[in-house]
N, C-alpha and C positions, 0 to 999 in steps of 0.2 A: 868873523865866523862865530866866535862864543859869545857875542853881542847878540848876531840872530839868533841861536840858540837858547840862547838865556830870554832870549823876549819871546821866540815860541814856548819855549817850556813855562813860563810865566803864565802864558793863555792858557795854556794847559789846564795848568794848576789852579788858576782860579775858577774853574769849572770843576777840575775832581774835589775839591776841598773848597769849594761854594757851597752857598744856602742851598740849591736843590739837592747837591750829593749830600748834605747833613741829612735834609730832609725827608730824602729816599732811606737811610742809614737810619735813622729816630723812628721815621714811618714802618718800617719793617719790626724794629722791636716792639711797638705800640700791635702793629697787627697781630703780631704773634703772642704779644701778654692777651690779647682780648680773646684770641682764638685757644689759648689753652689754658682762658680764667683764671688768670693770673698766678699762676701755677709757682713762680719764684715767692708769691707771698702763703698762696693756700698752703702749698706744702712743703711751709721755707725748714719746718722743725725736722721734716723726713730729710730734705737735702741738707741739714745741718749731719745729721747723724749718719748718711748714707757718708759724708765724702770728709770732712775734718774731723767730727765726731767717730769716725773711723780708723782714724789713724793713733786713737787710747783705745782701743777694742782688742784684747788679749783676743789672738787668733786669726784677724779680720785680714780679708783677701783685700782689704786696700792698700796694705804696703807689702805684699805677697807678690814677685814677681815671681810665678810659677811654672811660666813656661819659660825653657829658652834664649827664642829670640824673640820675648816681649818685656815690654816695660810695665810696674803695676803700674795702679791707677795714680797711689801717691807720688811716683817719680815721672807721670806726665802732665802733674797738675804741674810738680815744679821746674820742669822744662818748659812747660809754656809758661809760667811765670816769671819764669827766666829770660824769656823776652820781651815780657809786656812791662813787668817792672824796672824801667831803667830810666832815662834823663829824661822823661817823657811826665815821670811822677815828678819829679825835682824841678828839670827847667821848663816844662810843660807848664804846672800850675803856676809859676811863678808869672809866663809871660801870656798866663790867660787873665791873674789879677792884673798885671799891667796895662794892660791893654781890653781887656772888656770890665777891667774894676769886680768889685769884693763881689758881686751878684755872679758872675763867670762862675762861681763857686757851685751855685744851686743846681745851675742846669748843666753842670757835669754830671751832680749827682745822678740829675735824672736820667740824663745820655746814660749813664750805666743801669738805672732801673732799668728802664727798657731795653738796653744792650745786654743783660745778662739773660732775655728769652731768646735775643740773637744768638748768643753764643753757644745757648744750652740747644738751637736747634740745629746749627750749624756741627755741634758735635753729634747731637743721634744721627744724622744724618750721615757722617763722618765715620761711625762704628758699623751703620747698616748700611751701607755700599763698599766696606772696605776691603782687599783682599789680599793672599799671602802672595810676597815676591819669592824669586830663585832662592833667598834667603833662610824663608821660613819668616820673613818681619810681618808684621801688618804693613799695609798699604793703605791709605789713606786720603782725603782731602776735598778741597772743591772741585779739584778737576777729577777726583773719583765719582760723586756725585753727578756732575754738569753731564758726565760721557756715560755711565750706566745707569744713571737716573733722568733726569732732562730725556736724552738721551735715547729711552726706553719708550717714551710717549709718542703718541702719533701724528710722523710729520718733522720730527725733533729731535733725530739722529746725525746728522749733519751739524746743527746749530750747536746740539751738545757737545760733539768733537772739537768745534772751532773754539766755543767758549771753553771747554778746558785745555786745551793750548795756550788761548790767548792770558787766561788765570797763570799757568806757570811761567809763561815769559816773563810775565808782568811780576808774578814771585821772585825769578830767580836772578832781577834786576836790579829788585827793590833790595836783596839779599847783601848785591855787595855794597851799595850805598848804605840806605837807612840800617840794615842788619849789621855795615860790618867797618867798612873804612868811615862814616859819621860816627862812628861807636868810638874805636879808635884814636881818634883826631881828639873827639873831647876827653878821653884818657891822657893823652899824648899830654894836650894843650893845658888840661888842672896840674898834672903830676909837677911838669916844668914853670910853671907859676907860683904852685904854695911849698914846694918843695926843690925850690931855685938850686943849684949849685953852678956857682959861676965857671970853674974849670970847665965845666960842661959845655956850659951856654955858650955854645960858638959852632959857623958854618964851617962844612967841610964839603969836597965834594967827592958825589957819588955820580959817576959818569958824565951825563953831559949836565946833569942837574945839582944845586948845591943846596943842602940840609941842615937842619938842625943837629950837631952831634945826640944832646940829649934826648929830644926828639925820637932819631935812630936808633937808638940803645932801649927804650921803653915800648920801643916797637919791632926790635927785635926778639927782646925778651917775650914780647905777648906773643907774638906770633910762633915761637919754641911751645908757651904752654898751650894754647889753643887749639897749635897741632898735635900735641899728644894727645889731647881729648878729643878732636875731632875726624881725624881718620879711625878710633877706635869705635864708630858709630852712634848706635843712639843706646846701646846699652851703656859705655864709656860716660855719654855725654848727661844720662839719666841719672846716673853712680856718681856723679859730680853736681849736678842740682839738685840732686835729692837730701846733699848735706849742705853746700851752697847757699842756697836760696833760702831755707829756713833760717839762716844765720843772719844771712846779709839783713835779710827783712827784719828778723827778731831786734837785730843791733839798731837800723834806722830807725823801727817805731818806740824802739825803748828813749832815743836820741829824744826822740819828736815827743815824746810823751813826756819827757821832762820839763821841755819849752811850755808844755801846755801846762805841767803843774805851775809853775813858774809862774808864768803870766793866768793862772786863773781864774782872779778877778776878773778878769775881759773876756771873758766868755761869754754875757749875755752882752755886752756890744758887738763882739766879732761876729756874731751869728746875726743879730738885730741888723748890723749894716749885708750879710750877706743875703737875705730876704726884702730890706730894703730897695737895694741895687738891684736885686733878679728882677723887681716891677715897677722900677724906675721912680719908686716912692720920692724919691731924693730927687730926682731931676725937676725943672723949671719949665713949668709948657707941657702943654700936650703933646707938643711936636718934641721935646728934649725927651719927656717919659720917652712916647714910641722907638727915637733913637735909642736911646739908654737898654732898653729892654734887649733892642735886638742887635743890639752889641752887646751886652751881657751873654747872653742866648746864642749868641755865632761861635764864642769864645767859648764858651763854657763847653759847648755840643763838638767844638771841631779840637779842641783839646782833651775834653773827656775819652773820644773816639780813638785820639790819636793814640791815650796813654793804655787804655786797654784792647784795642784793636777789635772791638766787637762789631762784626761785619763785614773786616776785611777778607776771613775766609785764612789766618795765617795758622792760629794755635790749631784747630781742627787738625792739623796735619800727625802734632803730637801728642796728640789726645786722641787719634785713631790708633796708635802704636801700643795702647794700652790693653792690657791683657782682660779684659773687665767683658762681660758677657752681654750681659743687657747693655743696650743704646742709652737708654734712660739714667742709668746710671754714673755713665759719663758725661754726660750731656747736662747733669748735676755738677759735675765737677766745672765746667764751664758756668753757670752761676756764680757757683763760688769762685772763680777766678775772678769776675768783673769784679766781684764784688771786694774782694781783698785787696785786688790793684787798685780802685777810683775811692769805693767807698774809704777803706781803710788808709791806704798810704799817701792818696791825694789829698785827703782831708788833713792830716795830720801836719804837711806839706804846708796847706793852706792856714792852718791856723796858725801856725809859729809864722809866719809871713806876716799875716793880720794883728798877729798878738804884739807885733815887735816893735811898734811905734813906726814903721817904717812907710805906711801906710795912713796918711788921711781918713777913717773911717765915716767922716762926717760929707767929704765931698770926691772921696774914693781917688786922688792925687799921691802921686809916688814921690815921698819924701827923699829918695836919694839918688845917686845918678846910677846904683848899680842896676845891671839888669839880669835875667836868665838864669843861669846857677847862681852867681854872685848875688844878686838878691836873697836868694835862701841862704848863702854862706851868710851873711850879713845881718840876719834873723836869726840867724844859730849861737852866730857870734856876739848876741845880745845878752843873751844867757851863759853862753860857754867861754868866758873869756877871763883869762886865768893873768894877770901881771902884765895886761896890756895884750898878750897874746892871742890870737884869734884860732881858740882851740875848734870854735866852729865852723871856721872857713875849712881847720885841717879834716875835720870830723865827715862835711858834705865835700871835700876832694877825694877822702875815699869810699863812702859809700856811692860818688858816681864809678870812682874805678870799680868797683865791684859791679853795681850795676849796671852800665855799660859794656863791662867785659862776658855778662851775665844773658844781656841780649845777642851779643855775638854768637855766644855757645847755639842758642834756643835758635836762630837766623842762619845759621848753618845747617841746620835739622830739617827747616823748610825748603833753603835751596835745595838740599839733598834729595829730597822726597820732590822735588817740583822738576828738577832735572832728569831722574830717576824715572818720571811719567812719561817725560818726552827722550828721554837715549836709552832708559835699560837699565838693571841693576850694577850691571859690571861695569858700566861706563862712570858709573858716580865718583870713583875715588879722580877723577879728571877733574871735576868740581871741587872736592876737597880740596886739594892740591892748590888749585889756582883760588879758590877763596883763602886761604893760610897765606899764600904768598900776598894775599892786597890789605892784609892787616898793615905786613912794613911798608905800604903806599900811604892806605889812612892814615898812619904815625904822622908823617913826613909832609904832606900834600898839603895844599892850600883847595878844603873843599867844599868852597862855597857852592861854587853850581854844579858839585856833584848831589850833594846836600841836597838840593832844590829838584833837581832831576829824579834823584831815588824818592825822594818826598809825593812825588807825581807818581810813579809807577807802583808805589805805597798802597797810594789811595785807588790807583785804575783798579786793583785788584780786588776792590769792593762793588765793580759792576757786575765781573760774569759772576761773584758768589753770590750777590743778593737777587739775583737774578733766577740761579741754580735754587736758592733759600726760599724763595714766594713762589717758584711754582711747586717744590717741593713738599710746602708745607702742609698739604694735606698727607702728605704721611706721614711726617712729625706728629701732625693729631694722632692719625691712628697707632701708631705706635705708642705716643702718651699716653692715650683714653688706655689701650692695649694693658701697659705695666699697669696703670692703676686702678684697674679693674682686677688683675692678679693681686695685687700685692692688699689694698685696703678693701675687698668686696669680697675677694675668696672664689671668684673664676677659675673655670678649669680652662676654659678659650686657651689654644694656643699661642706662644709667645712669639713675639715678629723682633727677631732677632739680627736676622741679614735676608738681604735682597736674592743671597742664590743659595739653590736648593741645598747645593753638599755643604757647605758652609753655616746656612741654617741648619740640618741635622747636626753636627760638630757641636757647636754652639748648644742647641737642648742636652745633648747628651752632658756636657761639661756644665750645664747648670741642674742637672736633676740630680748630676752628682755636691753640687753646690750648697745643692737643698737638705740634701742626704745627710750632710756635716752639720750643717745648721740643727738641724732638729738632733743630731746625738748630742754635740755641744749642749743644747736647749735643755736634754736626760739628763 
């Protein structure tokens, strides 16, 4: 029975996470860079200043959560950073050089050029269909879009309700695998490895099943802190990444930035073999290039995707929950998220890898038998290794538990809100509840093909939102053309704020009031 299973789901898989769904996922960012001329580079200095350059602005409504029952903008960049940055940055690029070689490197980056016009549309989209639950929360996501956008067009009321249904299934699926028990498991599995204690280390049983005690004990401690944060919602969960995730990430890139002073000399080989390898310079034949390339190029795009999720349609959900008035301005913030996740922490990632002799640079060959995380412990531990001790194996064991425990938080916010579409607001603490309790499963479980299974409904979840995203996109433009016409031209045109009428007044009124502060500030 988990034989055919695992060979259906297999088939699956190599269609949701194959060269056409890369290709639809790349294609969609490339259309959308062309359709709003390339707007992450024209107006990269405004989105510098609108969304990080924001958060050193005595006064600025980017770390203002002003209403309520909303999140500002900075504490939804970093709940959705909170789930994008996790084992995905560490054991992602580690087994995209292993496996499509030092080149994998390039055409990450570019996956995220182009994924960061995905994500940046995927969120105005996300602020301008959103609306308030029984709560007073924002509402948010693909399946708000797909049902009142899609939806709204003619002929496409029907397809839009299917498609966003089949978006949260597929969400609140992928939630407890890829979001929550695979999170877990690789916590479980570093802590008990680099942090042995043999009293521990032994089976005991727990009903009709027998465990890991240590194992047990790391998973039930996580499962205590998660649910504190996690039943207290997304204010809770935002009040926790918002000091969280500046840390965890400040610490890792400080880590990674050492390796790189370290090994600085090799800077102009590491990059020299990663341009190399993206065009197969290095290979043998014409027929070796074309492989080389597109194995470089599969890894690079399907690892890129994977580590910042641009297209999946998942962060939009907490980046609708933000208090922030303009679409456009969030939708900024989605830029800057790709770009901090692939560009900034994958790279970082990838050079201590490359820099660490552990790597072939000449014919792209993996020098040793580690793989996945242990590969990056094993490049940390080249530089950080104190009396024999391998202070960087301990170093990348806890920034995956941070990380990892970091996606759980950010992946509980999605099922919440994907559940929430389809049962109702009062039904979600159901979800809660039984997501907390499969933390102590992922501790414990052997989860290979659940792994493989959430991996699949991962990626299905990037059909109905790129789906919802390209036929949307012509109001993505107008909304774009819309603010930048306001803001760099001096238009009076009115601003396209949300798709429904009381909601759009709301919205003007709280940014004319916006304005009003701005220019006394300005006095």
């Amino acid at each position: 029975m988990l034989d055919t299973i695992a060979k259906i789901n297999s088939s699956i898989n190599s269609v949701v996470w194959g060269v056409p769904m890369l290709v639809l996922i790349i294609g969609t960012g490339i259309y959308l860079t062309i359709r709003t001329k390339f707007f992450q580079i024209s107006h990269a200095g405004h989105v510098g200043s609108q969304t990080i350059g924001g958060v050193f602005k005595k006064g600025s409504n980017v770390t203002n959560a002003n209403e309520k029952a909303s999140i500002s903008q900075f504490q939804a960049l970093c709940t959705a950073l909170a789930a994008t940055i996790g084992v995905g940055n560490i054991a992602g690029v580690a087994a995209a050089i292993a496996s499509g070689g030092p080149g994998a490197i390039f055409w990450m980056w570019l996956s995220a050029f182009f994924g960061m016009m995905t994500n940046y549309s995927e969120n105005v989209l996300g602020i301008f269909y959103r609306q308030k639950n029984t709560h007073g929360e924002w509402s948010g996501g693909a399946m708000y879009y797909l049902r009142d956008g899609l939806g709204s067009k003619k002929g496409c009321k029907t397809i839009g309700k299917v498609l966003a249904v089949l978006f949260s299934v597929f969400c609140i699926t992928a939630s407890f695998g890829i979001g929550n028990m695979s999170q877990v498991n690789t916590i479980a599995s570093n802590i008990t490895s680099v942090f042995a204690i043999p009293a521990l280390d032994k089976t005991v049983a727990l009903g009709s099943m027998s465990v890991n005690l240590y194992a047990l004990i790391v998973g039930f401690i996580l499962m205590i802190v998660a649910g504190l944060v996690i039943v207290g919602g997304i204010k809770r969960i935002a009040q926790v990444t918002e000091k969280f995730v500046p840390f965890m990430a400040c610490v890792y890139i400080i880590g990674a930035l050492i390796v790189f002073i370290a090994n600085i000399s090799k800077v102009g080989e590491v990059f020299g073999a990663i341009f190399s390898f993206a065009f197969g310079f290095r290979a043998i034949g014409g027929a070796a290039i074309g492989i080389a390339v597109k194995n470089a190029a599969t890894w690079g795009f399907k690892r890129g995707v994977f580590s910042n999720e641009a297209g999946l349609g998942s962060s939009v959900m907490v980046h609708s929950a933000s208090n922030v008035v303009e679409p456009v301005k969030q939708g900024m913030w989605g830029i800057f998220e790709v770009f901090a996740d692939t560009i900034v922490v994958c790279t970082l990632t990838a050079f201590a890898i490359l820099s660490s002799g552990l790597i072939d640079l000449h014919t792209g060959e993996v020098l040793t038998s580690a793989q996945s995380t242990a590969l990056v412990s094993e490049a940390f531990g080249s530089v950080f290794n104190f009396g024999g001790v391998n202070v960087g194996g301990i170093f990348i064991a806890i920034a995956v538990l941070f990380f990892a425990f970091s996606t759980t938080l950010g992946w509980s916010y999605y099922g919440t809100k994907a559940w929430e579409f389809l049962f109702g607001t009062k039904s979600t603490i159901i979800y809660k509840c039984v997501f907390v309790v499969f933390i102590l499963f992922g501790a414990t479980m052997n989860l290979g093909l659940a792994w493989d299974i959430s991996d699949t409904f991962n990626g299905l979840m990037a059909i109905p939102n790129l789906i919802g995203v390209l036929t949307l996109s012509g109001t993505v433009i107008k909304i774009t053309k819309n603010y930048t016409a306001r803001t760099f031209k001096g238009s009076t045109e009115k601003p396209m704020l949300s798709a429904f009428d009381t909601i759009q007044k709301e919205q003007e009124e709280k940014l004319a009031n916006e304005l009003k502060q701005e220019m006394k500030k300005a006095i």
